[in-house]
C-alpha positions in Angstrom: 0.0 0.0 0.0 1.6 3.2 -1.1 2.4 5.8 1.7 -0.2 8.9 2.0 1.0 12.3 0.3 -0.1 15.5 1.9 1.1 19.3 0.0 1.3 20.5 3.6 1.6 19.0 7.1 1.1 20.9 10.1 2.2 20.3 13.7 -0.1 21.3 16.6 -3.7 22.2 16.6 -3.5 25.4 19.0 -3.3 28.8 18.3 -0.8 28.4 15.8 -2.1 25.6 13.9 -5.5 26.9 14.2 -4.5 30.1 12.4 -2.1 28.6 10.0 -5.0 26.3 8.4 -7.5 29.3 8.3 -5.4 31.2 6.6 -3.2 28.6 4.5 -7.4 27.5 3.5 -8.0 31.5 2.4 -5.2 31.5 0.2 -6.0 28.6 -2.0 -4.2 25.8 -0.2 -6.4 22.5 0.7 -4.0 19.6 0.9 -3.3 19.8 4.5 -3.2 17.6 7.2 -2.8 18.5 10.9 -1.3 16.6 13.5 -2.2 16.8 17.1 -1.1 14.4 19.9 -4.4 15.5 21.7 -7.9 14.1 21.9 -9.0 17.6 21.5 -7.8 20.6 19.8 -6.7 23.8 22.2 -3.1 23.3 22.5 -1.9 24.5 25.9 -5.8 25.2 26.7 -6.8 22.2 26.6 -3.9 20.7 28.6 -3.6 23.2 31.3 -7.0 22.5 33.5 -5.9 23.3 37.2 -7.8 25.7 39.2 -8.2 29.2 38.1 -5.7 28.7 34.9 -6.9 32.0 32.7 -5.1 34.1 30.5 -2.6 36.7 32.0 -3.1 39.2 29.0 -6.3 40.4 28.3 -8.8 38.4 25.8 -9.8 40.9 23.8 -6.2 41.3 22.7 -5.3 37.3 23.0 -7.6 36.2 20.4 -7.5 36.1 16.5 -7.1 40.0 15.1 -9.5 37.7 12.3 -11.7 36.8 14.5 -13.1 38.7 17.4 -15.0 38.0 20.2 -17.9 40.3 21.8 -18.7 37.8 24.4 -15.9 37.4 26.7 -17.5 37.2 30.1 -14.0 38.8 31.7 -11.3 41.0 31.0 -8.9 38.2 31.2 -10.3 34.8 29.6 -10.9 31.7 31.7 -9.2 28.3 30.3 -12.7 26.2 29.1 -13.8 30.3 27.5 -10.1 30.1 25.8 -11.3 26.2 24.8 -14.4 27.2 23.5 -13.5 30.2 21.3 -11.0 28.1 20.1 -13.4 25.1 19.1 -15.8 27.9 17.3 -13.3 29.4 15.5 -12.2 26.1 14.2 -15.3 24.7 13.7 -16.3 28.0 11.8 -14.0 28.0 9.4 -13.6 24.3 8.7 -10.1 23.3 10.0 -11.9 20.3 11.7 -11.7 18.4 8.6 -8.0 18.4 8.5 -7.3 17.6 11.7 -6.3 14.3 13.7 -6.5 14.0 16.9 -4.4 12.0 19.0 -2.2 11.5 16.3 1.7 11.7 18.1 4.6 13.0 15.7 7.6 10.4 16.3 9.8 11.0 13.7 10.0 13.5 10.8 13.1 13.5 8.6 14.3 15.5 5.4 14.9 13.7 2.2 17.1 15.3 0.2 16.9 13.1 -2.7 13.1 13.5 -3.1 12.2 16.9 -1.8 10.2 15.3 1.2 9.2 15.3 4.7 9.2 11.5 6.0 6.9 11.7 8.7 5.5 8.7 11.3 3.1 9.2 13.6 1.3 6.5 15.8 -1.3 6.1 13.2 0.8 5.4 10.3 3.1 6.7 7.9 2.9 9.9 5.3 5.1 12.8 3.1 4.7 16.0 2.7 6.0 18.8 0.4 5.9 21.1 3.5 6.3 20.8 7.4 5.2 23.7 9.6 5.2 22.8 13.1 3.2 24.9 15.2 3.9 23.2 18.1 3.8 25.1 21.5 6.6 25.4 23.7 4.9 25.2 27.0 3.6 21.5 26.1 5.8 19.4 28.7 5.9 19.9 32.5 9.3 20.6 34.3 10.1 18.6 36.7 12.6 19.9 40.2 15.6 18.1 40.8 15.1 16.9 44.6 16.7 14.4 46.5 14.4 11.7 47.7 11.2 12.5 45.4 10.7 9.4 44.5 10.2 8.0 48.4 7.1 10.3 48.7 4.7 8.4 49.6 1.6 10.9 49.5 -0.1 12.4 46.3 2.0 14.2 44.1 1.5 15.8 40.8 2.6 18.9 38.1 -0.1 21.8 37.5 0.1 21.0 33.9 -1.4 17.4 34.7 -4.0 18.5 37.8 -5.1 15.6 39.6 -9.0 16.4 39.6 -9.9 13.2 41.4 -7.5 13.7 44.3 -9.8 16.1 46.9 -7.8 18.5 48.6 -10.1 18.9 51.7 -7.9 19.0 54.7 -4.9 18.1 53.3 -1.0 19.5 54.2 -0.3 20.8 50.4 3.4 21.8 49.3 3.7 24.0 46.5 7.1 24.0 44.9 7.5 27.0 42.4 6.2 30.0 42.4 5.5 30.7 38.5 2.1 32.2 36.9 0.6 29.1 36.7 1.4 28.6 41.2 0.1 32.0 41.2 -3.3 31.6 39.6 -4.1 27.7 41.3 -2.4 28.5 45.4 -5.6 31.4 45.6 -7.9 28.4 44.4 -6.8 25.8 46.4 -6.1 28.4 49.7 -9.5 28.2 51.2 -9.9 24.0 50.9 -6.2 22.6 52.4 -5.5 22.3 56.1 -2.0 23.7 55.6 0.0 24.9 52.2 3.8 25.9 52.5 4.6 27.4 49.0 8.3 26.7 48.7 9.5 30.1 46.9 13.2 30.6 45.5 12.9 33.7 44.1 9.8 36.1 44.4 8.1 36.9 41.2 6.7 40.7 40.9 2.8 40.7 41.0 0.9 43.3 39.4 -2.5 44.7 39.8 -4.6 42.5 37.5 -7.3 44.5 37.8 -10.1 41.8 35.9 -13.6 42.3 36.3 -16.9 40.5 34.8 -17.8 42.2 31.0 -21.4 43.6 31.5 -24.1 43.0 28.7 -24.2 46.6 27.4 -20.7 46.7 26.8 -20.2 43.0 25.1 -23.5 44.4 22.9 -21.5 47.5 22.1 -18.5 45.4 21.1 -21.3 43.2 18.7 -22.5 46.4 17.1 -19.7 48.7 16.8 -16.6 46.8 15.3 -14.9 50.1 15.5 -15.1 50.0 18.9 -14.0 46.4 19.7 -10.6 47.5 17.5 -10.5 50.1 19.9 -10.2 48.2 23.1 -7.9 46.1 21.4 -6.2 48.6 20.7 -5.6 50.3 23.6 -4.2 46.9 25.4 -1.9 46.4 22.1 -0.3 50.2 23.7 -0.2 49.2 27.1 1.3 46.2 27.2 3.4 47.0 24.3 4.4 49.8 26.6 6.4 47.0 29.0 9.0 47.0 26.4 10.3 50.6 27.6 11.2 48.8 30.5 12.4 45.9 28.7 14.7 47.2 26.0 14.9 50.5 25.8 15.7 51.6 29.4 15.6 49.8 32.7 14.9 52.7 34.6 11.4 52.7 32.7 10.9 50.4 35.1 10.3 52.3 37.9 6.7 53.5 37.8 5.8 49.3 36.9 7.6 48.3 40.1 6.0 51.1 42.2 2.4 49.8 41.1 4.0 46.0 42.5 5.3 47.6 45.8 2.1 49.6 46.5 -0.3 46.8 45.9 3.2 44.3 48.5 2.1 47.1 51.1 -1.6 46.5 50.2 -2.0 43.1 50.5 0.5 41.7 53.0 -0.1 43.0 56.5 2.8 40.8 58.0 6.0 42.6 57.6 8.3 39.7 57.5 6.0 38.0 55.4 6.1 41.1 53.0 9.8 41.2 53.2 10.1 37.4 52.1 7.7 38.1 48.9 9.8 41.2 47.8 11.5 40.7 44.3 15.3 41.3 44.9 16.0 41.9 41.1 14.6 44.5 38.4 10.6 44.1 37.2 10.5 42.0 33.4 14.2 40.1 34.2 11.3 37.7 35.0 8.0 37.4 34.1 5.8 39.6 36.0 2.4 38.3 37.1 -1.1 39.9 36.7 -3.0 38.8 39.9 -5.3 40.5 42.6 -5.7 37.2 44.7 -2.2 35.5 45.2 -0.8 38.1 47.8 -3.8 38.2 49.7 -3.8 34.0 49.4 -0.2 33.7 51.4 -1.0 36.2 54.2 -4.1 33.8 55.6 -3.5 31.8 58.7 -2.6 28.2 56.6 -0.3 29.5 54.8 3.8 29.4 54.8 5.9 31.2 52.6 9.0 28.6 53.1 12.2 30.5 51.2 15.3 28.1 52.7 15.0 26.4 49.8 14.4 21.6 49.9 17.0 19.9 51.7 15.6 16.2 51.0 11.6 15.3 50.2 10.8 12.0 52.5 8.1 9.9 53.2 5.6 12.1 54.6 7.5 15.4 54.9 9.6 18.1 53.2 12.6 18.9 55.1 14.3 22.1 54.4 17.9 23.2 54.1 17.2 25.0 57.6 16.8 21.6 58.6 13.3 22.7 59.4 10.9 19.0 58.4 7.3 20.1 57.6 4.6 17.1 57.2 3.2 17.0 53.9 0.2 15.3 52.2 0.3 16.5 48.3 2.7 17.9 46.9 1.7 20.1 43.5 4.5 21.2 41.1 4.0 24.6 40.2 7.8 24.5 38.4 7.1 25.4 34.9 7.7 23.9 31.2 10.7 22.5 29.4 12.7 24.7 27.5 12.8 22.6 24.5 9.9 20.0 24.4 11.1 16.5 23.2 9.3 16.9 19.9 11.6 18.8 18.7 14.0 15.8 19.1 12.2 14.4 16.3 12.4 16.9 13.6 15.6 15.9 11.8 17.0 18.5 9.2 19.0 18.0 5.9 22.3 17.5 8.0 21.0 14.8 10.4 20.6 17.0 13.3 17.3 18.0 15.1 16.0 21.2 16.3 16.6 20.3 19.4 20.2 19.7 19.0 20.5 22.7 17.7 18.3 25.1 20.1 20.5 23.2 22.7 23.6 24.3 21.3 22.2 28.0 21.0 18.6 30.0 20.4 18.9 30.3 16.4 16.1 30.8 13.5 15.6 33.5 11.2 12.7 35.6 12.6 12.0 33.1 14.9 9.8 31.1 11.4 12.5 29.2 9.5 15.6 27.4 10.5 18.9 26.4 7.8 19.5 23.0 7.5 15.6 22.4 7.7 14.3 22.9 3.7 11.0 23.2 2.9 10.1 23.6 7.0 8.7 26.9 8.7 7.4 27.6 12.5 5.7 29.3 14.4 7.3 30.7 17.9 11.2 29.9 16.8 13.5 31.6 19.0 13.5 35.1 18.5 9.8 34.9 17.6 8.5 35.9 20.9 9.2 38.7 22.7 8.2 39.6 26.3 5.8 42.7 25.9 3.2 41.5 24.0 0.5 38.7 22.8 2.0 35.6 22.0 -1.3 35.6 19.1 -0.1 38.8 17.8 3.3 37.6 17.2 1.8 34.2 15.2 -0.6 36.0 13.5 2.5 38.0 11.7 4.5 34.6 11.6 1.6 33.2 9.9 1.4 35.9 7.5 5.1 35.5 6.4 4.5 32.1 6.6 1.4 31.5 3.9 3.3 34.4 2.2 6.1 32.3 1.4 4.2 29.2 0.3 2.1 31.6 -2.1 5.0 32.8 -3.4 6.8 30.0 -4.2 3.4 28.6 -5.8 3.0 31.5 -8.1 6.9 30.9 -9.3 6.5 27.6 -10.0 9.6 26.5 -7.3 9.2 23.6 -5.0 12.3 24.0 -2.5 13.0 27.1 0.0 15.6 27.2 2.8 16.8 30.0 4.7 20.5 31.4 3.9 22.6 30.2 6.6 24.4 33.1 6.6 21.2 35.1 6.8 19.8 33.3 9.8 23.5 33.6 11.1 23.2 37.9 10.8 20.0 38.0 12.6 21.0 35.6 15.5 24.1 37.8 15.6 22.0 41.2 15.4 19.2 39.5 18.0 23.0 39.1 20.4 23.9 42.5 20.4 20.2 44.1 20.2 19.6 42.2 23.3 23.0 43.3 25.2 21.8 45.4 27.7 18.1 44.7 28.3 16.6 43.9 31.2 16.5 40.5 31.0 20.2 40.1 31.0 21.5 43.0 33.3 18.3 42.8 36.0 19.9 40.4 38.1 17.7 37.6 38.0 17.9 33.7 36.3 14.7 32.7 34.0 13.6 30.9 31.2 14.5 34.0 29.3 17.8 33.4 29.8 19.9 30.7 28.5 22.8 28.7 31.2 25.6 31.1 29.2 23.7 34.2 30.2 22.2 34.9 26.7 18.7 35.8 24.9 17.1 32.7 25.2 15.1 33.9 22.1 12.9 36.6 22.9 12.9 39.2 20.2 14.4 42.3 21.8 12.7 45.3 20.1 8.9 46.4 19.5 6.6 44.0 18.0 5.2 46.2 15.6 8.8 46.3 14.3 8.6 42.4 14.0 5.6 42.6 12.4 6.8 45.1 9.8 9.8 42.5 9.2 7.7 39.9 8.4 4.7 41.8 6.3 6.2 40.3 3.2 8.3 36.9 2.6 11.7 37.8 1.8 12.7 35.4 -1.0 16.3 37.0 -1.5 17.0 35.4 1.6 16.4 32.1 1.1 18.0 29.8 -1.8 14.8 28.3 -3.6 14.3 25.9 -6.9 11.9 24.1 -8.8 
């Protein structure tokens, strides 16, 4: 039986893939087949189910410029709201049909010879002229590094894998990590456990979230006046665009954010030494700031300790701590995070033999974060240096997206069949992202983060205005790529 053939093969049925179908669809491309590991499309929505997950930038403004919503019931979308405008838009504009669900990616390798991707999946075998992987790069939990972990004999389990079944009624709960995911689920959980000892190693800075229900007259506004809806959208486009003069331009910008985090500190902890524990000791966006009204509050109640000594040894029953302090434990949840590089990636194999992995490993490298040398006839969304820190993740794939259907339409209407980045292009921008990114916050505020590679490097956060990325990307630049028929 003769292997399938698909024009176009697509990775991930999120955001990205979501939009890249729509819009691969609106410019005349059919032959597509997406791939999603899943039972359900959503990407990181549908994974992420703990309590109170929600967006930490606002949904009028996290959502397809393409398609907008009126009906948010909040400023800042819940996860299953997030699901379901992510199932309508879908569903509305046919992408069902191409995709297959619980459909793993173990292996996809260039052939040179033929001018295809070689792709296996746990339901077979196929090729495909193109491979975009839109594959999300919070998709794997990170695990600590703890000595005796695995002699726990209570309940344990990562945020990004909530156990729903396991009631936490009465319960002694340790939280290790203190990311935005820790931040959104400690206030949830707070009022049910008997005790909860967040183990913090570095404070994050929490901002005023300031969310709020949507009222009817205002969502039926948003319905009748378009105008307006591109108005509020706009508006949070400026402000949180506006992080980046904190950012990049000029850490002292960041003054007036981290007065807004110390006044709401003052607000919200009454204890004093409590306050002083939950006090960032390094400069606002070296880290990710947090939205959130309700974590603060959460650690000053009664059953709550803020344990900072950092985890000697994890035992049967207990955490002991490097003060040699041993507090009985129940559950323990894993607020700790994602992998940097998700093992899919492992199993994208490029002209050379290497994987995208291998090579993110060795350092952050793509050419505007969307294509990578070595890897022909392959595009992304996300890449290194396709993110930045002051804005929608959406906004920055809608314009990778845009490049990216750009390019295929391109090389349709010129009748070539193979494109790959320059390597000496992609080699420029990584070198121009290195010194752009010299002496931003995120490598002289004093702080370690995912932003940040082990070397002290970009980890591939795009170090300049979005607006400017999205100019970059408005049209595919062919002179940079070698292409042929």
């Amino acid at each position: 039986m003769p292997t399938e053939h698909t024009h176009i093969v697509v990775l991930g049925a999120g955001f990205g893939g979501i939009g890249l179908t729509i819009k691969l669809r609106e410019a005349g491309f059919d032959d597509i087949v997406v791939l999603e590991r899943a039972d359900d499309l959503g990407g990181t929505w549908q994974a992420n189910t703990y309590p109170g997950c929600a967006c930490d930038v606002p949904s009028q403004l996290y959502s397809y410029s393409f398609a907008p919503n009126a009906e948010w019931s909040r400023t800042y979308g819940k996860q299953a709201e997030i699901l379901d405008y992510l199932r309508t838009v879908a569903e509305d504009n046919e992408v069902i049909r191409h995709v297959r669900l619980g459909t793993e990616l173990l292996d996809a390798r260039w052939d040179d010879e033929h001018s295809v991707w070689r792709i296996e999946t746990s339901r077979g075998e196929l090729t495909a002229d193109y491979f975009l992987s839109a594959a999300g790069i919070f998709a794997e939990a990170k695990y600590p590094s703890l000595p005796g972990l695995d002699t726990f004999e209570g309940t344990a389990f990562h945020s990004l894998h909530w156990d729903h079944d396991h009631d936490l009624t009465g319960k002694r709960v340790a939280v290790i990590g203190t990311g935005a995911s820790a931040v959104q689920f400690v206030p949830e959980i707070q009022p049910e456990v008997a005790a909860l000892t967040v183990f913090q190693r570095s404070a994050p800075w929490i901002v005023p979230r300031l969310d709020r229900p949507t009222i009817g007259l205002e969502r039926r506004l948003l319905r009748q006046l378009p105008l307006a809806q591109k108005a509020v959208r706009g508006t949070w486009y400026s402000l949180i665009e506006s992080f980046g003069l904190a950012g990049f331009v000029d850490n002292r910008f960041r003054h007036p954010y981290e007065l807004l985090g110390r006044i709401q500190l003052r607000r919200q902890i009454r204890d004093p030494k409590l306050r002083a524990k939950v006090t960032p000791d390094y400069m606002l966006g070296c880290k990710r700031a947090i939205f959130s009204d309700a974590y603060l509050p959460a650690l000053d109640k009664d059953n709550v300790d803020v344990v900072t000594d950092g985890i000697a040894e994890v035992r049967a029953r207990s955490i002991l701590t490097r003060a040699g302090v041993e507090i009985p434990v129940d559950t323990i949840i894993y607020g700790t995070g994602f992998t940097s590089t998700p093992s899919v990636f492992d199993r994208i194999i490029g002209r050379d033999g290497h994987s995208i992995a291998q090579l993110y490993r060795k350092r952050p490298q793509t050419y505007l974060g969307a294509a990578v040398a070595g890897f022909p006839n392959f595009f992304c969304t996300l890449g290194p240096f396709g993110a930045v820190g002051n804005q929608s993740a959406v906004f920055m794939i809608e314009s990778q997206i845009a490049y990216i259907v750009d390019a295929l339409t391109t090389l349709r209407a010129r009748g070539e069949t193979r494109v790959e980045v320059r390597p000496q292009v992609q080699e420029d921008f990584v070198e121009e992202m290195r010194v752009r990114s010299t002496d931003t916050v995120w490598l002289t505020g004093g702080c370690d983060s995912y932003y940040t590679t082990a070397e002290g490097g970009n980890a591939g956060l795009y170090p300049s205005w979005s607006f400017e990325y999205r100019r970059r990307t408005r049209r595919f630049d062919i002179e940079s790529y070698e292409v042929s028929a």
